[in-house]
C-alpha positions as CSV (number, residue, x, y, z in Angstrom):
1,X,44.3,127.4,125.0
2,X,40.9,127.5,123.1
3,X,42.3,127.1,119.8
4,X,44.4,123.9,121.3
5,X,41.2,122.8,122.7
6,X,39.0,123.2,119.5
7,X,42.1,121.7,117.6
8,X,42.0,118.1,119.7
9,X,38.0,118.0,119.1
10,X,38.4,118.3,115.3
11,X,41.4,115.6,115.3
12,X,39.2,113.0,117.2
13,X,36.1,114.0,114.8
14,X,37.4,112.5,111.6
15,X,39.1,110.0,113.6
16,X,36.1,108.5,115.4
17,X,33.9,109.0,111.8
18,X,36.6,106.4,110.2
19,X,35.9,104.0,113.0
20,X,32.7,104.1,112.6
21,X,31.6,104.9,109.1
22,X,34.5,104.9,106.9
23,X,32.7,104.5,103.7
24,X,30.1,107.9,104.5
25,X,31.2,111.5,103.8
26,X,32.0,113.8,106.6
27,X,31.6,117.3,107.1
28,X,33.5,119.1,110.0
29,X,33.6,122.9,110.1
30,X,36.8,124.1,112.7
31,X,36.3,128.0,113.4
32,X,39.7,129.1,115.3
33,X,40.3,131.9,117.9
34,X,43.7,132.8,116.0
35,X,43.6,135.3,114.3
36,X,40.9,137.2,116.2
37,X,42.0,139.9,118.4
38,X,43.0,139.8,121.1
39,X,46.3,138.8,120.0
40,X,47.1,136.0,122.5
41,X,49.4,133.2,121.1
42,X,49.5,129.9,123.1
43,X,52.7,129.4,125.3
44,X,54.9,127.4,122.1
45,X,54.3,130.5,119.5
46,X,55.0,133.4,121.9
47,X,58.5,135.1,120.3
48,X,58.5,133.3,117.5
49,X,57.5,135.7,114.5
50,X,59.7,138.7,114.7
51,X,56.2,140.2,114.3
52,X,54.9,140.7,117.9
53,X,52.2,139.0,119.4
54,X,49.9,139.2,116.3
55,X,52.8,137.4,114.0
56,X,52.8,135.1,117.1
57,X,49.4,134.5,116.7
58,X,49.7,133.8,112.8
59,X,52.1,131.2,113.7
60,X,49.7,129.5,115.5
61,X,47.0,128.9,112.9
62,X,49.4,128.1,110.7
63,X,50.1,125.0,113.1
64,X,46.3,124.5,113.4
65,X,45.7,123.9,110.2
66,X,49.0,121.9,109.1
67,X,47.3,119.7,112.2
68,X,44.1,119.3,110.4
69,X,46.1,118.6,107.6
70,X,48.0,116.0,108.7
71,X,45.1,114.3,110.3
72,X,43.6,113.7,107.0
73,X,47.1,112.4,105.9
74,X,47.2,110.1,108.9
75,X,43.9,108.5,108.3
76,X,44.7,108.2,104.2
77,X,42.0,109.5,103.5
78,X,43.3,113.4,102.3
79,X,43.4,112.8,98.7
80,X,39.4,112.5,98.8
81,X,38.8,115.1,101.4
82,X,37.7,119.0,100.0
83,X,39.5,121.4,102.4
84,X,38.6,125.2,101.9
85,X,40.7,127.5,103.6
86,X,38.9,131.1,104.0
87,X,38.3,134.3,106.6
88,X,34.7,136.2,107.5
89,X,36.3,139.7,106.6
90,X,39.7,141.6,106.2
91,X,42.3,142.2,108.8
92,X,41.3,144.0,112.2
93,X,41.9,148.1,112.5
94,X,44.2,147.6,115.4
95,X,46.1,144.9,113.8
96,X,46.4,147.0,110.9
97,X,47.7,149.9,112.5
98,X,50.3,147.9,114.7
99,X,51.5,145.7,112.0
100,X,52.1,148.8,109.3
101,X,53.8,151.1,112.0
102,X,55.9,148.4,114.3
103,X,56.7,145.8,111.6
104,X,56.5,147.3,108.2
105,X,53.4,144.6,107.2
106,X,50.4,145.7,105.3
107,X,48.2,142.4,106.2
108,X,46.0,143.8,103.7
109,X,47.8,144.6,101.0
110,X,47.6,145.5,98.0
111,X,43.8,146.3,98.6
112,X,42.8,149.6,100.1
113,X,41.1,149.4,103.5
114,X,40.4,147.1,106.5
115,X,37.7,145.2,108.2
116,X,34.5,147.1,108.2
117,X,35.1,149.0,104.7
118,X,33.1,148.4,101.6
119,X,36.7,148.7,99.8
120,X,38.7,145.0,98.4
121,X,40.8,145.3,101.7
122,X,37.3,145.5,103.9
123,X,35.4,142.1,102.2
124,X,38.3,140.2,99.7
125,X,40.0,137.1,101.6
126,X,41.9,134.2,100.6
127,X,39.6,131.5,99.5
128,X,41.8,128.3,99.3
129,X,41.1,125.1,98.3
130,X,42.8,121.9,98.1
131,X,41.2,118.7,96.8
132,X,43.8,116.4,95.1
133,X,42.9,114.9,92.0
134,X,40.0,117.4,91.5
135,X,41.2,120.7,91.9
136,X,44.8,121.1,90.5
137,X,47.6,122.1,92.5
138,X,49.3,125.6,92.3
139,X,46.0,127.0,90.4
140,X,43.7,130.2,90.5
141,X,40.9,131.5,89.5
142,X,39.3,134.8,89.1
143,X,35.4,134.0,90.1
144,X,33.6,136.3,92.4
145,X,32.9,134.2,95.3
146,X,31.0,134.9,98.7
147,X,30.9,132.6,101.5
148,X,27.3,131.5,101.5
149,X,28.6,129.7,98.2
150,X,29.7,127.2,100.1
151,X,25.9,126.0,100.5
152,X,25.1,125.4,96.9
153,X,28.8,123.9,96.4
154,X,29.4,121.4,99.1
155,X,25.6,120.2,98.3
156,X,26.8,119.9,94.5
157,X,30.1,117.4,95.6
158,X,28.0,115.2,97.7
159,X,25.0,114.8,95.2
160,X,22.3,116.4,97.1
161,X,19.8,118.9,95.8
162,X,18.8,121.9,98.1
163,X,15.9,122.3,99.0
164,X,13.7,124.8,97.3
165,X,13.5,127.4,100.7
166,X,17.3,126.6,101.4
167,X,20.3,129.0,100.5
168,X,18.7,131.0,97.8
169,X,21.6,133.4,97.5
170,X,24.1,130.9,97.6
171,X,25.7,129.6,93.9
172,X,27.3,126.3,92.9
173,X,31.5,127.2,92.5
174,X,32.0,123.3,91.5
175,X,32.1,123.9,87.9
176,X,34.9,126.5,88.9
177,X,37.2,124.6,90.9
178,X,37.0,121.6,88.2
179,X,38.2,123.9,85.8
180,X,35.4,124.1,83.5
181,X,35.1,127.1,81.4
182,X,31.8,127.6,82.2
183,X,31.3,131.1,82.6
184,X,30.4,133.2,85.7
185,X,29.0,131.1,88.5
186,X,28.2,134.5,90.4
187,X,26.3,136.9,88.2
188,X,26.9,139.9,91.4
189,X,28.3,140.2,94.5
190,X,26.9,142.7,97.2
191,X,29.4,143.4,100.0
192,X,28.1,145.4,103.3
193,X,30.7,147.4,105.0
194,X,29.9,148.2,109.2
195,X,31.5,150.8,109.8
196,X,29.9,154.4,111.1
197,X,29.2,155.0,106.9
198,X,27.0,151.7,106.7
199,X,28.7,151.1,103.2
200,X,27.1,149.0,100.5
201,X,28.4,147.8,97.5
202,X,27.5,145.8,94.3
203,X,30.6,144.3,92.3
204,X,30.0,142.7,88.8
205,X,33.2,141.5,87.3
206,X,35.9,144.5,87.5
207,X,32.9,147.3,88.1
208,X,32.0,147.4,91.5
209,X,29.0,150.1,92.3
């Protein structure tokens, strides 16, 4: 019920914003329940998966976001819109567990470990992005990237400097998703594991310390 909830306040967002100021840039961040455990899918996902209540659950924010998506499509305005796709950290121990013994999923694979490891399967999510006519379609790219990028980047495609005090360990990816060979954005990446080991890594390129 709360990611239905969260899901109607993001569709009336952009929808009142093109009443009212079509021509200024809007910014809307939609954090979802799904796929945070518990795994409780709403009512219309339940048995739907063949993956138990957590495949349930996927099914559900994949509905979320095709909403979102089709808002944007509805309003005409998704062809100028920068939508990034990403996740705090790697899948959930229990969800893990239930997924590789009951189903024969590895939601973290091919990476080694889970949430709360310093290992790829602990810290590396999907980062995707879709921004017709910028970024192009069906592309990747191999550029360590950490969340707090976002900062640096979104202030980069509406023309706004940071100020000095603001985001200091955050990097501009917009040369990146353009496509412009322009070297490493990120020189390092440190990733903090939270488990009982308190793990701690540094990654540059392949090497990760």
């Amino acid at each position: 019920a709360v990611d239905r909830a969260f899901l109607g306040r993001s569709r009336r967002f952009p929808r009142e914003h093109a009443r009212a100021t079509p021509d200024r840039p809007f910014f809307l961040y939609h954090a979802t329940h799904a796929v945070h455990l518990p795994s409780f899918a709403a009512g219309p996902f339940r048995g739907t998966s063949a993956a138990g209540p957590h495949g349930d659950f996927l099914r559900e924010l994949d509905h979320v976001v095709g909403e979102l998506l089709r808002t944007l499509d509805d309003l005409g305005v998704a062809k100028d819109t920068l939508v990034v796709l990403t996740s705090d950290n790697g899948p959930e121990t229990t969800a893990v567990v239930h997924m590789r013994g009951d189903y024969g999923h590895d939601p973290a694979r091919p990476w080694r470990g889970m949430k709360r490891d310093g290992w790829e399967g602990g810290h590396r999510v999907p980062f995707v992005v879709r921004w017709p006519g910028k970024v192009k379609a069906g592309t990747t790219c191999d550029q360590l990237v950490c969340g707090t990028d976002l900062a640096a980047t979104l202030a980069a495609v509406v023309g706004t400097p940071l100020p000095d005090a603001a985001a200091e360990d955050s990097f501009d990816l917009l040369p990146a998703l353009l496509g412009r060979d322009a070297g490493p954005v990120r020189p390092f990446l440190i990733a903090q594991g939270f488990g009982g080991g308190r793990t701690l890594s540094v990654r540059k390129g392949n090497w990760k310390y």
